[in-house]
TORFI-58943 format. One line per field, with one value per residue: residue number from 1; residue in one letter; x, z, y of N, C-alpha, C, O, CB in turn. Coordinates in nm, 4 decimals. Glycine has a CB too. Example, Ala and Ser with C-alpha at 12.3 -4.5 7.8 and 13.67 -1.06 7.14 Angstrom:
k = (1|2)
r = (a|s)
n.u = (1.3190|1.2850)
n.w = (0.7800|0.7080)
n.v = (-0.5690|-0.2250)
ca.u = (1.2300|1.3670)
ca.w = (0.7800|0.7140)
ca.v = (-0.4500|-0.1060)
c.u = (1.3200|1.2900)
c.w = (0.7800|0.7870)
c.v = (-0.3300|0.0030)
o.u = (1.4236|1.3409)
o.w = (0.8465|0.8039)
o.v = (-0.3319|0.1138)
cb.u = (1.1308|1.4084)
cb.w = (0.9046|0.5725)
cb.v = (-0.4473|-0.0598)
//
This chain:
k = (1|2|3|4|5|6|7|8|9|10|11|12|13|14|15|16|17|18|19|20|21|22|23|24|25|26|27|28|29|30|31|32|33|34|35|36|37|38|39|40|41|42|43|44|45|46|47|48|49|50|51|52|53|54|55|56|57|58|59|60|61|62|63|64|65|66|67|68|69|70|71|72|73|74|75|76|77)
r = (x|x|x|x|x|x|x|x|x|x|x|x|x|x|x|x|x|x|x|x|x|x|x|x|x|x|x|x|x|x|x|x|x|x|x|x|x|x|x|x|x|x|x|x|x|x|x|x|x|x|x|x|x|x|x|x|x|x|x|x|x|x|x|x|x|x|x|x|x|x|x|x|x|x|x|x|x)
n.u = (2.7222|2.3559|2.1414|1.8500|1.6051|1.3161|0.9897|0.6421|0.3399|0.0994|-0.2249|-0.2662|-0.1270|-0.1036|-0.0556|-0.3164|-0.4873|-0.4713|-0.4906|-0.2100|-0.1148|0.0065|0.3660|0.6874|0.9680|1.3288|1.6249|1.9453|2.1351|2.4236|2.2493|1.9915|1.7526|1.5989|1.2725|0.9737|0.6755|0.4059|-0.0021|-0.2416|-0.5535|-0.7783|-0.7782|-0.9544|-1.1817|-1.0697|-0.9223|-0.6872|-0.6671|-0.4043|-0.2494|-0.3027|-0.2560|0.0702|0.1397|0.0599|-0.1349|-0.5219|-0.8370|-1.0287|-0.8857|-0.7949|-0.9104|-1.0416|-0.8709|-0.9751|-1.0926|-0.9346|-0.7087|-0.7303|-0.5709|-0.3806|-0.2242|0.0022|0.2020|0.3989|0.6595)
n.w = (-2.2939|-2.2874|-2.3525|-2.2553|-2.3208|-2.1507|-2.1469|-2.0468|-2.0596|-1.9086|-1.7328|-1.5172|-1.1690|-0.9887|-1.0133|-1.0852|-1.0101|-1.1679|-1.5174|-1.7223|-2.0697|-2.3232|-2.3776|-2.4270|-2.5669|-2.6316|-2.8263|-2.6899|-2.9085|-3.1971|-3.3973|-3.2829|-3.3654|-3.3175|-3.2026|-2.9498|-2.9490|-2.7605|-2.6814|-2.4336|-2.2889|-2.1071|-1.7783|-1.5936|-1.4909|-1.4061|-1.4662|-1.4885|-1.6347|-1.6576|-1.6422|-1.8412|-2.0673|-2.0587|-2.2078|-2.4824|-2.5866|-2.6659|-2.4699|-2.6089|-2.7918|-2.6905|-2.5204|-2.7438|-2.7158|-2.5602|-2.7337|-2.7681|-2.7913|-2.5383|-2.3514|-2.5107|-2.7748|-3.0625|-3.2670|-3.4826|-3.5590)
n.v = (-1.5530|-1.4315|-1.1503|-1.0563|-0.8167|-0.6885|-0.5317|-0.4285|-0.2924|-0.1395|-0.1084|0.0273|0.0265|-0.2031|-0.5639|-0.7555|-0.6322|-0.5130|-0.4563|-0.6165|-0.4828|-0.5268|-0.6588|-0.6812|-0.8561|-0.8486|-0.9938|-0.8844|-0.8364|-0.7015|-0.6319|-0.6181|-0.7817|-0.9862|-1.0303|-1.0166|-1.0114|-0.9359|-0.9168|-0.8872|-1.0439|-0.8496|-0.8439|-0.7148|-0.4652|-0.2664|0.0688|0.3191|0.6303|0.7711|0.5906|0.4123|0.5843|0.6494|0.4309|0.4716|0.3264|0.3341|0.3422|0.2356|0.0582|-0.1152|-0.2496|-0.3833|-0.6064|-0.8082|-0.9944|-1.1550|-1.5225|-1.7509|-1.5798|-1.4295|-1.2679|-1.3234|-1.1137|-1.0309|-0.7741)
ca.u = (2.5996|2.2552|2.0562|1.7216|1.5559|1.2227|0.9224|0.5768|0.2773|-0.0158|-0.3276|-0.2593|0.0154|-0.0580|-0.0833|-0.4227|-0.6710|-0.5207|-0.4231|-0.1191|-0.1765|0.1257|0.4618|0.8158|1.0774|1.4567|1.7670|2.0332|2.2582|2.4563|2.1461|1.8348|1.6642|1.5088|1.1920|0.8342|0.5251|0.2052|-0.0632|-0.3105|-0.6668|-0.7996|-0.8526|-1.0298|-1.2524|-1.0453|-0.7963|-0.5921|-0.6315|-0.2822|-0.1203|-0.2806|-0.1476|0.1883|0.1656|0.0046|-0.2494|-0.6904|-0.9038|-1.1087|-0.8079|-0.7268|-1.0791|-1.0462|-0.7930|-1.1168|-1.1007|-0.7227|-0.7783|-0.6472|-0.4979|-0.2472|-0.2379|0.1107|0.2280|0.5367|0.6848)
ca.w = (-2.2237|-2.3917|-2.2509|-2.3119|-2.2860|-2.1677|-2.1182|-2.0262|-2.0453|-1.7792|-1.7102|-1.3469|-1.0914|-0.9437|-1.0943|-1.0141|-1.0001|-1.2942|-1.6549|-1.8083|-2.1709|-2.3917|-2.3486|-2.5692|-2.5510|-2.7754|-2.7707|-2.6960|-3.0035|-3.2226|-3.4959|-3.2612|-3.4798|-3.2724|-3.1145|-2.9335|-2.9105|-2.7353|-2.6176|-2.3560|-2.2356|-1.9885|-1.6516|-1.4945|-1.5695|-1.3441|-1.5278|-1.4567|-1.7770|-1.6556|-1.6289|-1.9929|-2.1384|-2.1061|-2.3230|-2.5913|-2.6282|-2.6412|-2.3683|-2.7377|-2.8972|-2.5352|-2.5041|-2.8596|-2.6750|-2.5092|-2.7701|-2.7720|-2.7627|-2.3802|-2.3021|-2.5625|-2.9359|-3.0619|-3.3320|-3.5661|-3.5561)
ca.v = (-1.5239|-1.3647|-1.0930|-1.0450|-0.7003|-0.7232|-0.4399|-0.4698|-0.1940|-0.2060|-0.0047|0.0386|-0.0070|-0.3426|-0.6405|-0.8670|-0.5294|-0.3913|-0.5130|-0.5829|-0.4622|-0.5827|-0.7255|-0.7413|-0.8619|-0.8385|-1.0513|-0.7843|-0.8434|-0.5956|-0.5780|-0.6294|-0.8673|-1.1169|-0.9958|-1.0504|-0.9034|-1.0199|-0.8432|-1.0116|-0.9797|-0.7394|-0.9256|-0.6251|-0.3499|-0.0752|0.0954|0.4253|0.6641|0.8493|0.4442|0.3876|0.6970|0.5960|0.3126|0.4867|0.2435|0.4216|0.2145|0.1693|-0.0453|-0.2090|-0.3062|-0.4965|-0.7582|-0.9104|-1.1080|-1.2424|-1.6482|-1.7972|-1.4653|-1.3442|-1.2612|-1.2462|-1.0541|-1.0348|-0.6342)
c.u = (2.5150|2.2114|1.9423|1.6522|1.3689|1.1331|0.7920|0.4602|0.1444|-0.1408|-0.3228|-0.1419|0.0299|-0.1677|-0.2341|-0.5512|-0.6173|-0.4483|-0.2589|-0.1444|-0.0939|0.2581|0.5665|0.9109|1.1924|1.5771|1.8478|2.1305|2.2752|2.3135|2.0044|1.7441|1.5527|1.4160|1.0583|0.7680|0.4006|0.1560|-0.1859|-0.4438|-0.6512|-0.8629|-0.9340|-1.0583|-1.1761|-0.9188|-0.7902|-0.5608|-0.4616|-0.1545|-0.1483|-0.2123|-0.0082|0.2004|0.1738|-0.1039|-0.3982|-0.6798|-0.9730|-0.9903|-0.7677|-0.8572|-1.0896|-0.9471|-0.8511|-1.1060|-0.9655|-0.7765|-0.6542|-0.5338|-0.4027|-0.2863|-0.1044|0.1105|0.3770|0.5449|0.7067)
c.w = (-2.3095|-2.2513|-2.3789|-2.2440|-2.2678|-2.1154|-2.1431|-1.9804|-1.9684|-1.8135|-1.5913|-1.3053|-0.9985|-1.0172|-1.0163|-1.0432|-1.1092|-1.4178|-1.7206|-1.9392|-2.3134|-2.3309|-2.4552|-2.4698|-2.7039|-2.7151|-2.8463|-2.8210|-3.0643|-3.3391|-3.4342|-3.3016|-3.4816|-3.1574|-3.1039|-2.8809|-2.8772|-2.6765|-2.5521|-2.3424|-2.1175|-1.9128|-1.5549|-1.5545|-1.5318|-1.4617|-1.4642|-1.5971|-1.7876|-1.7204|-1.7932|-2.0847|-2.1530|-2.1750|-2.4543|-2.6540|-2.5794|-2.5494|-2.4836|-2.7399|-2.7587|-2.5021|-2.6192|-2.8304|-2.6306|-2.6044|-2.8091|-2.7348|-2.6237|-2.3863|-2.3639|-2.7174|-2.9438|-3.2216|-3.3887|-3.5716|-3.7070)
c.v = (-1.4301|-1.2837|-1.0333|-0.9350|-0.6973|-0.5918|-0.4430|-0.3069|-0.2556|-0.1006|0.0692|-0.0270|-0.1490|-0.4448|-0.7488|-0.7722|-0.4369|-0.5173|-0.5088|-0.6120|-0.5000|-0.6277|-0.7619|-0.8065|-0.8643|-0.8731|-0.9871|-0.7873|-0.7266|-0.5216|-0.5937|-0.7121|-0.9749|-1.0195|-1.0565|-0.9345|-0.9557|-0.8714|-0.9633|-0.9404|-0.9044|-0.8571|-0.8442|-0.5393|-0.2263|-0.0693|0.2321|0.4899|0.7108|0.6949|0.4163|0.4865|0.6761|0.5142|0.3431|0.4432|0.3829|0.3242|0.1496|0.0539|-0.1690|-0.2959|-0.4329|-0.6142|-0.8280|-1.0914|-1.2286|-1.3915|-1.6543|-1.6913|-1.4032|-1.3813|-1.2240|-1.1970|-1.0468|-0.8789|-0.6335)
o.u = (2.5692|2.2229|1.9407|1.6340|1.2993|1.1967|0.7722|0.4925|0.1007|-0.1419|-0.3829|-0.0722|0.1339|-0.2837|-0.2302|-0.6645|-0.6681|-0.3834|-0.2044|-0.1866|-0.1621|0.2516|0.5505|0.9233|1.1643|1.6306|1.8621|2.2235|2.1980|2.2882|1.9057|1.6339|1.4732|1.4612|1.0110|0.7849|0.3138|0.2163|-0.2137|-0.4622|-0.5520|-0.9512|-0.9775|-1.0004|-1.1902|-0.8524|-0.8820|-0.4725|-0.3965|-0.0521|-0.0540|-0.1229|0.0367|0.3113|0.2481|-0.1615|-0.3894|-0.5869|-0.9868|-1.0185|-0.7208|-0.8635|-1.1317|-0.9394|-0.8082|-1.1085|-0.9381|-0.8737|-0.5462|-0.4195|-0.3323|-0.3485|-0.0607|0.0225|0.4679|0.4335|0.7344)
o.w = (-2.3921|-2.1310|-2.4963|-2.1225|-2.3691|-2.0318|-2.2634|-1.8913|-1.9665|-1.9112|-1.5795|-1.3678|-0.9505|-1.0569|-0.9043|-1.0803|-1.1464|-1.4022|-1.7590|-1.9681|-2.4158|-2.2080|-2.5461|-2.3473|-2.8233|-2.6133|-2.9686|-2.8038|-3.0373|-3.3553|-3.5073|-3.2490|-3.5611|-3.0614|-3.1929|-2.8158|-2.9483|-2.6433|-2.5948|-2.3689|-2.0456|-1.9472|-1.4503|-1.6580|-1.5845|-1.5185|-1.3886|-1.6714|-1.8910|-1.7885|-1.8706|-2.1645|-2.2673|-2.2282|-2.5362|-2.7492|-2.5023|-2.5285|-2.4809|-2.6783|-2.7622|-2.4577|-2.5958|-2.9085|-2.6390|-2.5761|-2.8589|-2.6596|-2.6091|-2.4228|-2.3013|-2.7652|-2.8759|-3.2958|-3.3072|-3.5905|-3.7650)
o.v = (-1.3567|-1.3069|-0.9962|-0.9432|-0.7040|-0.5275|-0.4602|-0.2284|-0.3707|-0.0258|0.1760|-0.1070|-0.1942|-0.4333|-0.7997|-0.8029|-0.3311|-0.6208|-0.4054|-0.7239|-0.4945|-0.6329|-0.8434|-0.8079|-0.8752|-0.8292|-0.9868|-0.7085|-0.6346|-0.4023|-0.5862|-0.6964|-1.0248|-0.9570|-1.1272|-0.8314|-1.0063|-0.7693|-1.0754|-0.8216|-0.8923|-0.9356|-0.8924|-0.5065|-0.1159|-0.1561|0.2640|0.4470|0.6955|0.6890|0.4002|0.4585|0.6852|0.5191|0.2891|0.4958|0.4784|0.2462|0.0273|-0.0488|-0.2828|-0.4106|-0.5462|-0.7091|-0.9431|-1.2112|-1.3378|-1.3997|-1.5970|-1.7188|-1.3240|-1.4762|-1.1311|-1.2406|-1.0624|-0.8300|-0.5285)
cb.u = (2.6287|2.1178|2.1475|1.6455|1.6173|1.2156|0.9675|0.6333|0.2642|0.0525|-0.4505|-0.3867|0.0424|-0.0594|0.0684|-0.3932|-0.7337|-0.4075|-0.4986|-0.0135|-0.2169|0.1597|0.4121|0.9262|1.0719|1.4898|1.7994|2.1034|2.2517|2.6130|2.1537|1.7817|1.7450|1.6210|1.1852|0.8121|0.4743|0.1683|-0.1044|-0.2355|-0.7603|-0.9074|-0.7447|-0.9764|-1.4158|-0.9666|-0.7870|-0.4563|-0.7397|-0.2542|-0.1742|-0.4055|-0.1431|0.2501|0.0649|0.0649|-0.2442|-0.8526|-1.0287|-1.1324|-0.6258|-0.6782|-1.2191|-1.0037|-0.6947|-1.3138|-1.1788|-0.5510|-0.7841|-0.5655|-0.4489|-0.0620|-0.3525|0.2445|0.1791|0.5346|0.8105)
cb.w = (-2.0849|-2.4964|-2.1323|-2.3031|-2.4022|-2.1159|-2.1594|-1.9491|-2.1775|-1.5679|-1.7145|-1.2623|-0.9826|-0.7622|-1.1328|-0.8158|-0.8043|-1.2841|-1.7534|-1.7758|-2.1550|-2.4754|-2.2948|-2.6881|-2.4616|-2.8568|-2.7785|-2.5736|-3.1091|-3.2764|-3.6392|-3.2966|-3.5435|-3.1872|-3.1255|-2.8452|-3.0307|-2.5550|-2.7123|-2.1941|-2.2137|-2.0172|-1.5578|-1.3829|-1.5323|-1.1053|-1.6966|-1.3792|-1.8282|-1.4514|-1.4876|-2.0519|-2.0662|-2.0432|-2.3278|-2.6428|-2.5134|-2.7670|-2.2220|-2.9091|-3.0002|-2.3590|-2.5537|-3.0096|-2.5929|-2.5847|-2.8648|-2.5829|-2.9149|-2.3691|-2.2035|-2.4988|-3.0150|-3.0064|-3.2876|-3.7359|-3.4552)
cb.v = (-1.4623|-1.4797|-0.9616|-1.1719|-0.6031|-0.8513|-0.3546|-0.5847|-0.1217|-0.1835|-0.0574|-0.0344|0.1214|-0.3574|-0.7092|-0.9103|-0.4073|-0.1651|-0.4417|-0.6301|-0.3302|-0.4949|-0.8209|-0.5869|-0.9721|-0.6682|-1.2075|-0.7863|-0.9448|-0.6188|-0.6575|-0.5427|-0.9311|-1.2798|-0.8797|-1.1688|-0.8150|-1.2093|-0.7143|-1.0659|-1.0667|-0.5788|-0.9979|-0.5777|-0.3319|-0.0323|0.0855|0.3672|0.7968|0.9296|0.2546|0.3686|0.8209|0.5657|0.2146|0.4702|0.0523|0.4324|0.2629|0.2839|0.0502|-0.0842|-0.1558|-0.4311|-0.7727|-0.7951|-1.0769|-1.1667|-1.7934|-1.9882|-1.4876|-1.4079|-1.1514|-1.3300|-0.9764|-1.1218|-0.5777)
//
């Protein structure tokens, strides 16, 4: 059996009136090795600076996912 570790950063605490702003995941093995990374557009203007702060992400660099094509840009770590 696999397990897959998955974790997901937002702007706000519910999903529909706020953004979710990236997304990994990593299959649990002993070296880590296999992973993802997207990040998606913003579906709403509200955000929660305290909910973005945890991510780490600005609202500047979160703002530049606008242009992500049909909702996600992925990325290689």
């Amino acid at each position: 059996m696999s397990y897959v570790r998955v974790d997901v950063e937002s702007d706000g605490p519910i999903p529909g009136d706020y953004s979710m702003i990236s997304f990994g995941a990593v299959l649990v093995t002993p070296t880590l090795d296999m992973t993802f990374y997207g990040k998606l557009r913003l579906i709403s203007d509200k955000w929660i600076p305290e909910a973005l702060a945890v991510s780490g992400f600005g609202r500047d660099e979160v703002l530049n996912n606008r242009g992500a094509s049909k909702g996600l840009s992925c990325e290689s770590p």
